[in-house]
C-alpha positions in Angstrom: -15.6 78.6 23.1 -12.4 78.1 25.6 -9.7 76.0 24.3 -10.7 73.2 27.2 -14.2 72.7 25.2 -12.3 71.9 22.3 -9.0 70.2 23.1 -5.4 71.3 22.9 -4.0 72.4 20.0 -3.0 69.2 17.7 -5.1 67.0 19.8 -7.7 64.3 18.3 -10.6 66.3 20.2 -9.2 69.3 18.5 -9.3 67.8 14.9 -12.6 66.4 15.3 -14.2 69.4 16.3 -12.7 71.1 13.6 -13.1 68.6 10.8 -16.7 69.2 12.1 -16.8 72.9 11.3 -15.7 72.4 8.0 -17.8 69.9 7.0 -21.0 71.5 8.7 -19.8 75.2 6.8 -19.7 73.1 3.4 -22.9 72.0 3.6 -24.3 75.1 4.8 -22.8 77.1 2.2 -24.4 74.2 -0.5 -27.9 74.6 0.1 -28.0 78.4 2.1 -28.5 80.0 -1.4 -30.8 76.9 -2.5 -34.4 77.2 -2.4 -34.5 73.6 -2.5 -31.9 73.1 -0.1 -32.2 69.1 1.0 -34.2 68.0 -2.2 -30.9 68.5 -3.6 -29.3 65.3 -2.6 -32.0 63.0 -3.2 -33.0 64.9 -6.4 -29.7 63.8 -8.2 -29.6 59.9 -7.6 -33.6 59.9 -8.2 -33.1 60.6 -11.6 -30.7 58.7 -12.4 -32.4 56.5 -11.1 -35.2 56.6 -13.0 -34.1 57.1 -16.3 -31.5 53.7 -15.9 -34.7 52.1 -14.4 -36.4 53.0 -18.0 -33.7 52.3 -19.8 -33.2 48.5 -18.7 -36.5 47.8 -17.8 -38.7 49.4 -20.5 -36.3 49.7 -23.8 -33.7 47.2 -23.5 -34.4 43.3 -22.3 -32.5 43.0 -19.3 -30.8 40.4 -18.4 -28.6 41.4 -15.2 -29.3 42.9 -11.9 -32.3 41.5 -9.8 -35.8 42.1 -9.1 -36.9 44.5 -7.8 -34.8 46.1 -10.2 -35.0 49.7 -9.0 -33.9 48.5 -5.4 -31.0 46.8 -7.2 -30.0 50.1 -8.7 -30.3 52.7 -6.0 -28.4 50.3 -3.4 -25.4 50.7 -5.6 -26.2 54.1 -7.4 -26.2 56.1 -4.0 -23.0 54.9 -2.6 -21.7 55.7 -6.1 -23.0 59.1 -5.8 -21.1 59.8 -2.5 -17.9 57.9 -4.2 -18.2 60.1 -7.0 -18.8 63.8 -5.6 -16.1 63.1 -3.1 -13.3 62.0 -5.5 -14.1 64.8 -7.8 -13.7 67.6 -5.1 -10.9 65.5 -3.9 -9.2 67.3 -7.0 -9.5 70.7 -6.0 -9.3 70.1 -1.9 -6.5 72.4 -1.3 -6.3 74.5 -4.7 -9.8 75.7 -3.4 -9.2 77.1 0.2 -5.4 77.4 -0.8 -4.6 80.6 1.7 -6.4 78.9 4.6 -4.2 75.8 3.9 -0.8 77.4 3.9 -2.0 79.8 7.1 -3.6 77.1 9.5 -2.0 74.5 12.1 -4.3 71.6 12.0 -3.2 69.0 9.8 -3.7 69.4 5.8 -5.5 66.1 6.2 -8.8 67.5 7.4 -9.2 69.2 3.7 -9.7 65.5 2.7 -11.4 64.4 6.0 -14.1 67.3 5.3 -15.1 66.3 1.8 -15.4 62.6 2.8 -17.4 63.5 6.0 -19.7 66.2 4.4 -21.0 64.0 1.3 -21.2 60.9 3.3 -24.0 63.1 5.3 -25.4 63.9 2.0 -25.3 60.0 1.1 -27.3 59.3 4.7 -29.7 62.0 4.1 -30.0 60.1 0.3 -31.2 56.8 2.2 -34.6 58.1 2.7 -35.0 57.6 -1.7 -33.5 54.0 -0.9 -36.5 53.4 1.6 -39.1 54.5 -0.7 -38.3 52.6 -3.5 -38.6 49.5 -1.0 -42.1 50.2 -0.2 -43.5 51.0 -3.1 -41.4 47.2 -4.8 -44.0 45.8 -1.8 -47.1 46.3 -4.0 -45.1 45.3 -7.6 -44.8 41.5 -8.4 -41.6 41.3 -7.4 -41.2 43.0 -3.6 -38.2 43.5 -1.5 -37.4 40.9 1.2 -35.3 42.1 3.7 -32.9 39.9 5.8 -30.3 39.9 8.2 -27.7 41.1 5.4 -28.7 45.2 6.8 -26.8 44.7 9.4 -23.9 45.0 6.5 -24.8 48.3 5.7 -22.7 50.2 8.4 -19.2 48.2 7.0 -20.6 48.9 4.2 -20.1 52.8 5.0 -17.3 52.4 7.4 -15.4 50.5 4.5 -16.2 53.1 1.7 -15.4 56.2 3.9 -12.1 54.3 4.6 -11.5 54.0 0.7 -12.2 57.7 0.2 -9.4 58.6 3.2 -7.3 57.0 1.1 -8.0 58.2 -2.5 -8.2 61.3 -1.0 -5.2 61.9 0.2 -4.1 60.2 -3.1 -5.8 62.4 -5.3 -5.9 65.8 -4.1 -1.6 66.4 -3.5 -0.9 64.9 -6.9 -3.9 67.2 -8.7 -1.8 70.1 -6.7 1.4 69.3 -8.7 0.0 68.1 -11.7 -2.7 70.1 -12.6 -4.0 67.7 -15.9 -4.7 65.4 -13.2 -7.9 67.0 -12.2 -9.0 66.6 -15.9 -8.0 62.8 -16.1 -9.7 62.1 -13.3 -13.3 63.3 -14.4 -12.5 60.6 -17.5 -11.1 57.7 -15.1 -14.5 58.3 -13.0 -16.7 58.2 -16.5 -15.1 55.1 -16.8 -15.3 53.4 -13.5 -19.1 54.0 -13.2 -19.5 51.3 -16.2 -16.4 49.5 -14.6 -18.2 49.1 -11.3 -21.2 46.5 -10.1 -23.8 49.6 -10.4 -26.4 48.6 -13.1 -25.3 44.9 -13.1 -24.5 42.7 -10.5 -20.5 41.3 -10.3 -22.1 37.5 -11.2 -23.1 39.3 -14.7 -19.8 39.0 -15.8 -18.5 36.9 -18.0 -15.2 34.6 -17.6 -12.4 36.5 -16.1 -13.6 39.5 -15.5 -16.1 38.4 -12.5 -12.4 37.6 -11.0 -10.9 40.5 -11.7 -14.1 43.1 -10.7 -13.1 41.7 -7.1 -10.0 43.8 -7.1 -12.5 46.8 -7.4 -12.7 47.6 -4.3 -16.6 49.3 -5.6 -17.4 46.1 -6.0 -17.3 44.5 -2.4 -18.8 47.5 -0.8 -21.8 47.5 -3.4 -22.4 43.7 -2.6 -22.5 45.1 1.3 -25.2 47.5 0.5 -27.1 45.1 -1.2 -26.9 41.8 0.9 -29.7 43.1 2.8 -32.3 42.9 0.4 -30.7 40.6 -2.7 -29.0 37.6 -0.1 -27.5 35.5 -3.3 -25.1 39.0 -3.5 -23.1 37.1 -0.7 -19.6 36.7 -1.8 -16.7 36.6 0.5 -14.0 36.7 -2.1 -15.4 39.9 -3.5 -16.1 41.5 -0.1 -12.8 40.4 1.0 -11.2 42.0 -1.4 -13.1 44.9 -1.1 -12.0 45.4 2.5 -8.1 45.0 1.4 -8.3 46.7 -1.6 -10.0 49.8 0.8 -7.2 49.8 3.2 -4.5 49.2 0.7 -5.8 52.3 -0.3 -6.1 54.2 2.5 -2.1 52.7 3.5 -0.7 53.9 0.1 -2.6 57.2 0.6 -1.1 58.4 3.6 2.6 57.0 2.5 2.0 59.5 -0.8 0.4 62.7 1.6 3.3 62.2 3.7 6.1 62.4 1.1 4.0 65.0 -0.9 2.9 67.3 2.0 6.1 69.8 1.9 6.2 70.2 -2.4 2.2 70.8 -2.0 2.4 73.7 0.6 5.2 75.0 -1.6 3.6 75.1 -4.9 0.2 76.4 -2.9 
């Protein structure tokens, strides 16, 4: 391929096409030695799905979330997925291709770029779980009304691939020079997943801690997902918040990559 097809070295056209090879080489090298290959990436959040769904609807009395439950769930519990996945490679983005890091001219930044783009296809190709679940709530008592609120969907992803930039290039430097970091992380996402608007809705809380779940930036871009079938999930302080929480983010992510960049290349 001449170097015209492509773009100059250092150019935009240039990092996109290759932040595209990496990404499309990731996921081929997931599911090339998979005899289930696809299944794979709905497989996961159908589960979990499923056994929450059991959990709340069939042993305990719930009394959060709305009906249809199981739409309520997945609408958060597939973003999550993506969220999760990403932020835990995020530890070992340069530790893992470390020689092609140090030896390559394109900006460190696409080892981030890569992870974000690669699982946020395995989150799209996830939707398809999300559209079943809707059609089968439609012969339950309580069925899925959709509104105008889908048009929220694509901020909804444009806003959480924004937030994963930026914990990205957060994470993965600092899990270079601290390697306990990688470990810690693993516990702060056990922990978030029960901090975060998954199997309850933000209005669940009680007192001040529906105030302070706005500053989770999870939490704005769950109510995004959801606005299109649950409308009552409306809430411009939260998906304010969520929007300036995700670029705060994303600012204080490439201040740290910046100042970071040199000591990571040294210790790679």
């Amino acid at each position: 391929m001449s170097t015209a097809a492509v773009g100059a070295p250092g150019s935009p056209r240039r990092y996109i096409h290759s932040l595209w090879l990496l990404s499309a080489r990731d996921l081929k090298v997931r599911y090339s030695t998979s005899a289930l290959g696809y299944v794979w990436s709905i497989l996961d959040p159908l589960v979990m799905s499923a056994i929450y769904w059991f959990v709340f609807t069939q042993v305990f009395k719930r009394t959060v979330g709305h009906e249809p439950y199981i739409v309520f769930l997945i609408t958060a519990l597939l973003p999550w997925v993506w969220f999760n996945s990403a932020v835990s490679d995020f530890t070992r983005a340069f530790n893992k291709d470390a020689r092609l890091v140090r030896s390559t001219a394109i900006p460190r930044s696409i080892w981030v770029n890569r992870i974000v783009l690669s699982k946020g296809i395995e989150f799209l190709c996830s939707l398809p779980v999300l559209a079943l679940f809707v059609v089968i709530s439609e012969f339950s008592d309580y069925p899925a009304e959709l509104n105008w609120g889908l048009l929220w969907i694509p901020v909804a992803v444009l806003l959480q691939a924004v937030l994963l930039v930026g914990l990205g290039l957060l994470v993965a430097p600092l899990c270079v020079l601290w390697t306990d970091l990688e470990r810690t992380t693993k516990l702060i996402l056990r922990a978030l997943f029960y901090a975060s608007p998954v199997i309850y809705g933000v209005e669940d809380l009680p007192g001040v801690f529906e105030t302070l779940a706005a500053f989770n930036p999870l939490s704005g871009i769950f109510a995004l997902y959801r606005v299109g079938f649950f409308p009552e999930e409306w809430d411009p302080w939260v998906i304010g918040m969520g929007a300036i929480m995700s670029f705060l983010f994303l600012t204080l992510g490439i201040f740290v990559f910046r100042r970071l960049e040199r000591p990571v290349l040294k210790e790679l």
